[in-house]
Each structure stands twice: as structure tokens, then as C-alpha cells.
VMD Tcl script that draws the C-alpha trace (Angstrom):
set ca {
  {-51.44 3.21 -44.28}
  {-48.30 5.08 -45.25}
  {-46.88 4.48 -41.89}
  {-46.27 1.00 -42.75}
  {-44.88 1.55 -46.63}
  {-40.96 0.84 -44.73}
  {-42.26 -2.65 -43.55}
  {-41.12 -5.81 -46.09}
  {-43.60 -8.18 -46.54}
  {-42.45 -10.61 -43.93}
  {-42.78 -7.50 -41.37}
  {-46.29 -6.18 -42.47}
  {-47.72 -9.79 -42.11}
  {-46.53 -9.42 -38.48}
  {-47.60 -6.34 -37.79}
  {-50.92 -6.52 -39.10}
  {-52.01 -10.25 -38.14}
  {-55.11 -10.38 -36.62}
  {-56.26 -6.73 -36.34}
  {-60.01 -6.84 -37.84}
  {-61.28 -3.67 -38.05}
  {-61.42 -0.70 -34.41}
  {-61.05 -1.67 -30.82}
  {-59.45 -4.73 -28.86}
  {-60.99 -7.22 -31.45}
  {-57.40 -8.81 -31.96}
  {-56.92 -12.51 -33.18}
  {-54.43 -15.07 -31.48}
  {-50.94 -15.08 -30.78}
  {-49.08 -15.17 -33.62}
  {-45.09 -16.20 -33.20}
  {-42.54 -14.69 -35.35}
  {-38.76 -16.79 -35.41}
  {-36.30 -14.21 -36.34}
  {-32.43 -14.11 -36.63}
  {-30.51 -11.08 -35.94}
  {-30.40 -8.37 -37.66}
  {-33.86 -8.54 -39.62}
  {-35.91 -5.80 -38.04}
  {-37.38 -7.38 -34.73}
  {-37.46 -3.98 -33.09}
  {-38.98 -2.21 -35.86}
  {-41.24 -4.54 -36.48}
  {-42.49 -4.64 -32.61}
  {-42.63 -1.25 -33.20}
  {-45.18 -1.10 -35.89}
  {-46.82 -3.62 -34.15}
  {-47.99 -1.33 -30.79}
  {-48.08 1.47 -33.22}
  {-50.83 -0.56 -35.56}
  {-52.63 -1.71 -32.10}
  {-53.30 1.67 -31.45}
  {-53.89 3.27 -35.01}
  {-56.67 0.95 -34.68}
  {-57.75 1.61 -31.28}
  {-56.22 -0.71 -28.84}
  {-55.77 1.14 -25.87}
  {-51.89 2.71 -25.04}
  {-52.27 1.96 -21.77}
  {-53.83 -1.68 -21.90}
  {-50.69 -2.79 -24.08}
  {-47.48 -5.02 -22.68}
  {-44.59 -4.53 -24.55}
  {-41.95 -6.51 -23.52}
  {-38.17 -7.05 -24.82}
  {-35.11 -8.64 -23.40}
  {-32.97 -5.31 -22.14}
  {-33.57 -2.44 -21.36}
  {-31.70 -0.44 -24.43}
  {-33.88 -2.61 -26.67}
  {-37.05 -1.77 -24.66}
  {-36.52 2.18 -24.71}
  {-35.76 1.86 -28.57}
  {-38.87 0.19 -29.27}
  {-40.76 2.37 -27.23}
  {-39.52 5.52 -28.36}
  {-40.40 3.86 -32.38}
  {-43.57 2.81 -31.54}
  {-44.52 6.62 -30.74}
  {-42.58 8.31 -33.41}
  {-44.62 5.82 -35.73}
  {-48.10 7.02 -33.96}
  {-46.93 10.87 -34.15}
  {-46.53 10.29 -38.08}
  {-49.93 8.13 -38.26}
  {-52.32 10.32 -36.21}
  {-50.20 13.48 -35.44}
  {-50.02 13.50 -31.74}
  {-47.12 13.00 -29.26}
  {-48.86 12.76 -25.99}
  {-49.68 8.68 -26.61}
  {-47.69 6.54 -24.40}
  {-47.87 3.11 -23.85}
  {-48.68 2.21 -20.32}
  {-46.77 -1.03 -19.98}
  {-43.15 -1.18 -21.43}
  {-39.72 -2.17 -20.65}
  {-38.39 -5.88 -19.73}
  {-39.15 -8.87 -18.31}
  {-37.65 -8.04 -15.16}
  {-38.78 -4.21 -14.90}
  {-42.04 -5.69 -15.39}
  {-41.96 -8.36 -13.04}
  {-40.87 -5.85 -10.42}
  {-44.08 -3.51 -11.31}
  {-46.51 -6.78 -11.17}
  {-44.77 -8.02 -8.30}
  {-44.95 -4.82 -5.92}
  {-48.80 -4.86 -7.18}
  {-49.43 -8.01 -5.52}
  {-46.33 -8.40 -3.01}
  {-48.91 -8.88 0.22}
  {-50.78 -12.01 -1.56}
  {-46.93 -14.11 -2.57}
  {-45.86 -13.41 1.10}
  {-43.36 -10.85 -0.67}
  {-42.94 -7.44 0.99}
  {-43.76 -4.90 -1.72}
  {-40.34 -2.86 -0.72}
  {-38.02 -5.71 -1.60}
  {-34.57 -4.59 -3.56}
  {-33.64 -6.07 -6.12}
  {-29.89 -7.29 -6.74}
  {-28.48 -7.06 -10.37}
  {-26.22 -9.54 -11.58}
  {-23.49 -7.52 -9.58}
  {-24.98 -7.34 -6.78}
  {-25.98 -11.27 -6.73}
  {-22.20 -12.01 -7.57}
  {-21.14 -10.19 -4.23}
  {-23.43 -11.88 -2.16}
  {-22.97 -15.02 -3.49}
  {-19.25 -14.44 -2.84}
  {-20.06 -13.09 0.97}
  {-21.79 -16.31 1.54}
  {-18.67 -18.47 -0.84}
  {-16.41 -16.73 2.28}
  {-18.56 -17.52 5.23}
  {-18.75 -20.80 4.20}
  {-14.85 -20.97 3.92}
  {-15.24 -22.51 -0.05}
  {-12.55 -19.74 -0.52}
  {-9.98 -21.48 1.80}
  {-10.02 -24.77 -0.16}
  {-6.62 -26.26 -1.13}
  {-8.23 -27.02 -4.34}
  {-9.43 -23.86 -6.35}
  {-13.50 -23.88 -5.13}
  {-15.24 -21.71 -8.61}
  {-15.14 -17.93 -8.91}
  {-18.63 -16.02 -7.39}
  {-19.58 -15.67 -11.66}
  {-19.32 -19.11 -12.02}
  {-21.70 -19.93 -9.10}
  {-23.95 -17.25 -10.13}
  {-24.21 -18.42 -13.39}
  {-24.28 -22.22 -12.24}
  {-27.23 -21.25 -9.62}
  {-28.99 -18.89 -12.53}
  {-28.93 -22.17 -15.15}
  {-30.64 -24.30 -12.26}
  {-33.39 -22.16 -11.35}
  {-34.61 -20.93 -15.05}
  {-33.68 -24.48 -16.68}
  {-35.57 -25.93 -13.87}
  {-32.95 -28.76 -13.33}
  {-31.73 -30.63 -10.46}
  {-27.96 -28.98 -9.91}
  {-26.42 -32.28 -10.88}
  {-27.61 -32.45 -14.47}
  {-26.54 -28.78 -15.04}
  {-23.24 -29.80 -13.94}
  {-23.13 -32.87 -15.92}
  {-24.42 -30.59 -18.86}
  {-22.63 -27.24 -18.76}
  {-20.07 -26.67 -15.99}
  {-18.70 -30.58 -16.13}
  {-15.51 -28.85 -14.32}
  {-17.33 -28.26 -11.13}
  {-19.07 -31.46 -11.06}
  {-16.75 -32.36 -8.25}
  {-17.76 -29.64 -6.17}
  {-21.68 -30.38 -6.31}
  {-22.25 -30.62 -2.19}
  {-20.33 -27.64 -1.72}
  {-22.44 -25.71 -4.67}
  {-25.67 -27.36 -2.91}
  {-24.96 -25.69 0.18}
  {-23.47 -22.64 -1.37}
  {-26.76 -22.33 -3.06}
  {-28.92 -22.94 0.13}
  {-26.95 -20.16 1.97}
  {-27.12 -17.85 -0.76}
  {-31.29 -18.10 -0.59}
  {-31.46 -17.79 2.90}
  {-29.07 -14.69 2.70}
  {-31.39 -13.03 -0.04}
  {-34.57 -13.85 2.26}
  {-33.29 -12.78 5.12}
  {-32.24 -9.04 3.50}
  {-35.41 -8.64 1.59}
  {-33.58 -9.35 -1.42}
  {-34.85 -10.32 -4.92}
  {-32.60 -10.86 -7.68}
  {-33.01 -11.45 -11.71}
  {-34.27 -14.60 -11.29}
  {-36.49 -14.48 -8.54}
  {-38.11 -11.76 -10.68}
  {-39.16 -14.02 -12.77}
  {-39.62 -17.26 -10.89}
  {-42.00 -14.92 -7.87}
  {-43.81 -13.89 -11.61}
  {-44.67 -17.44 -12.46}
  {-45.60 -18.12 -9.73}
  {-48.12 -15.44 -8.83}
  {-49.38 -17.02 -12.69}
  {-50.28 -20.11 -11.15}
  {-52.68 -18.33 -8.87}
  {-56.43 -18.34 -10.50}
  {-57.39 -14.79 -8.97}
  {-54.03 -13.58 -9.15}
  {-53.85 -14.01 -12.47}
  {-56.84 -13.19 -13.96}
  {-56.28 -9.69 -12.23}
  {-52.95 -9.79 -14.13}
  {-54.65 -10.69 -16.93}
  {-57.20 -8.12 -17.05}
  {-54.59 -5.12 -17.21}
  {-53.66 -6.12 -20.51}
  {-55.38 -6.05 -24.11}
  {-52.73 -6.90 -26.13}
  {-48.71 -8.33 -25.85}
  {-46.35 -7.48 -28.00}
  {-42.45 -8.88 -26.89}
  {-39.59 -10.69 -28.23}
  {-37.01 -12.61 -26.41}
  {-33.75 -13.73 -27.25}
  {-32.58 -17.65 -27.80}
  {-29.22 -16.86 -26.37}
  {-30.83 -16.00 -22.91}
  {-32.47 -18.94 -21.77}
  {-34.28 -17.18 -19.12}
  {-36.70 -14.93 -21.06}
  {-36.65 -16.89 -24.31}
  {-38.14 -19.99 -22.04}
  {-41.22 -17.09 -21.76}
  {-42.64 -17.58 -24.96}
  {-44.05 -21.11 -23.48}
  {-44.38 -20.14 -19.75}
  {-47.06 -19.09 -17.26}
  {-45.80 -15.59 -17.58}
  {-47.24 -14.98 -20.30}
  {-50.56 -13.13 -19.22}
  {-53.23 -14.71 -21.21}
  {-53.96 -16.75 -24.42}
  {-54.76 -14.13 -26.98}
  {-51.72 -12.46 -27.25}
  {-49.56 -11.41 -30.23}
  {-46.14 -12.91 -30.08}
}
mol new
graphics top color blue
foreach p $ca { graphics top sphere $p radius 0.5 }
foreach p [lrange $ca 0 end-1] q [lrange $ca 1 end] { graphics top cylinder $p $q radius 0.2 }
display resetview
């Protein structure tokens, strides 16, 4: 298998765990801990490229990353690696790009049965800041004698809550201890700031996810998620909470995936 001769040891453990032989007969998740700078998207790469060397089909694999730069790279490997293995161009894998680009493609699937409509919009982080500083305004937090936090600050105060799962006072307490005195304000900041996204038809980053995990939780719902996938190949990053925290979540389609 010349096509993995560039792999270390460490990488063609990886990349060939569990494949036994043609087809979808795949063994169970395997997860890799890996520090920057030691081949994660390479290795991914080889990974979806080996899947399908072996028969796994393009179009019944996830591959998942943690931005979208990281997600076109690995993509664009995984089928240089094929063209060089079986000498064709025209394989592309069905499912890849990030978390969130994913969630939105699940999510539209299945919109009618969350009580989502399927042509939401979806608010980047820029997008969230502004409205988040629309409602800051409304609700005259920008007036206060004392200096009420910037619109990143909520954002990212509102964005800890959610994905850590944490009542608002303990992520105060833990990370933003210099708006602890403003946690009513925040509270209600945060209330208006949902309602304002609901009443738009506006998703944003983390309601990607969280809508996601929750349509995971449904037993039909996700066993039709489920059964678009044969294999998973992702990584996510310990320095963003919110997709690393994946690895061990719902969100994860089924058991026997490759990590």
C-alpha cells in the first residue's frame, strides 16, 4: 500500500485500525490524542482515503473537523490520496466539512420533526454579536453609569453557558469573575437575546449544535441519522470547548465509529 509509505508508525496504526478485509466491516471507534503540529489532518486524510481503498462507500462517510480551512484541506487530501491509490478523480466524499456545516445539512433534513423551519439563517459569531448588542441597547444595559460588558463578552459569556451546560452563575464564578456583578442583567440579556433569535428564524453556532443533540436524543430521529453514515472520521480541537465536548456527546451518530 504505497499510498501509506509517508505515514509514521503512530499514523498508520490510526489509519488502518480496524479495517478487516472489503466493505463496511470496520471495528470500533478508536480515539487518537494529538498535540499540534503532528499530522492530524494527514492522518484523517489517509484515514477516508483507506475507508474507501477498501470499499467503504464515499458517500456513506462523515468527515468532520473543527473549521472550515481544516475541513477543505482534509478533503481535498483524502482524494489526492485515492487518485494516487486507484487512479480516479471523480470519488468524493458525500459528507464533509464541520460541525456546524453539518449540523445545518442534518438539521434542514429534519427541521419539520424539532419544530425548526427548514429555512432558518444562521448567524455567525458576527452576526450573534450584533444582535446580542441590539437587544444589550433595547434593554438600556448600554446606559448604565457603571460600564455593563461589551456585546463579545456577552456572546462569549452566553456561548460558555450553553456548550458547558452550566447555570450562568458558575460560569461567572469560573471564567468572567468581572461580570459576576452583573448576573441579573446577563440573565435577562440572555432571555431577550433567545427570544430575538426565535422570533427572526434565527439559528446561531450554538444552536447548531445544541438543535443537533437534541434531534440525537430522538430514537427514530436518530437512527435515520444514523443510517446515512458507515463510517466517522473527525477531530476536534481542546481549545474549543464546543466541538471538542463532541467526542463524548449525543452527536456523535452511532457507536462504531472511528475517532
Amino acid at each position: 500500500m504505497a499510498y501509506l509509505q509517508s505515514l509514521n508508525a503512530g499514523q498508520r496504526c490510526a489509519v488502518e485500525h480496524g479495517v478487516s478485509g472489503q466493505g463496511t466491516n470496520i471495528a470500533g471507534p478508536l480515539l487518537v490524542i494529538a498535540g499540534a503540529g503532528s499530522g492530524k489532518t494527514n492522518t484523517l486524510a489517509h484515514r477516508a482515503a483507506h475507508l474507501i481503498v477498501n470499499g467503504v462507500d464515499p458517500g456513506r462517510i462523515l468527515l468532520l473537523t473543527f473549521s472550515r480551512r481544516a475541513a477543505a484541506e482534509m478533503e481535498r487530501r483524502a482524494e489526492r490520496i485515492i487518485k494516487a491509490a486507484v487512479g480516479t478523480d471523480r470519488i468524493r466524499i458525500g459528507w464533509a466539512g464541520t460541525f456546524h456545516a453539518v449540523a445545518a445539512r442534518l438539521l434542514r433534513s429534519h427541521a419539520h420533526s424539532i419544530g425548526l423551519d427548514p429555512a432558518f439563517t444562521i448567524h455567525d459569531r458576527e452576526d450573534s454579536a450584533d444582535l446580542m448588542n441590539l437587544v444589550r441597547h433595547e434593554r438600556g444595559f448600554s446606559d448604565q453609569n457603571r460600564r455593563f460588558p461589551l456585546k463579545a463578552t456577552c456572546l462569549a459569556i452566553y456561548s460558555r453557558a450553553v456548550n458547558a451546560n452550566e447555570a450562568l452563575e458558575t460560569v461567572l464564578l469560573k471564567s468572567f469573575p468581572w461580570c459576576a456583578e452583573w448576573k441579573a442583567e446577563l440573565g435577562e440579556l440572555f432571555d431577550g437575546y433567545v427570544t430575538a433569535k426565535q422570533s427572526q428564524g434565527v439559528l446561531d453556532y450554538d444552536d447548531l449544535l445544541l438543535y443537533w443533540g437534541e434531534l440525537m436524543k430522538v430514537p427514530e430521529l436518530a437512527q435515520a441519522v444514523r443510517a446515512l453514515f458507515d463510517a466517522f472520521v473527525g477531530a476536534a480541537s481542546v481549545d474549543q470547548p464546543d466541538r471538542a465536548a463532541l467526542v463524548d456527546n449525543p452527536l456523535v451518530p452511532f457507536g462504531g465509529l472511528d475517532r
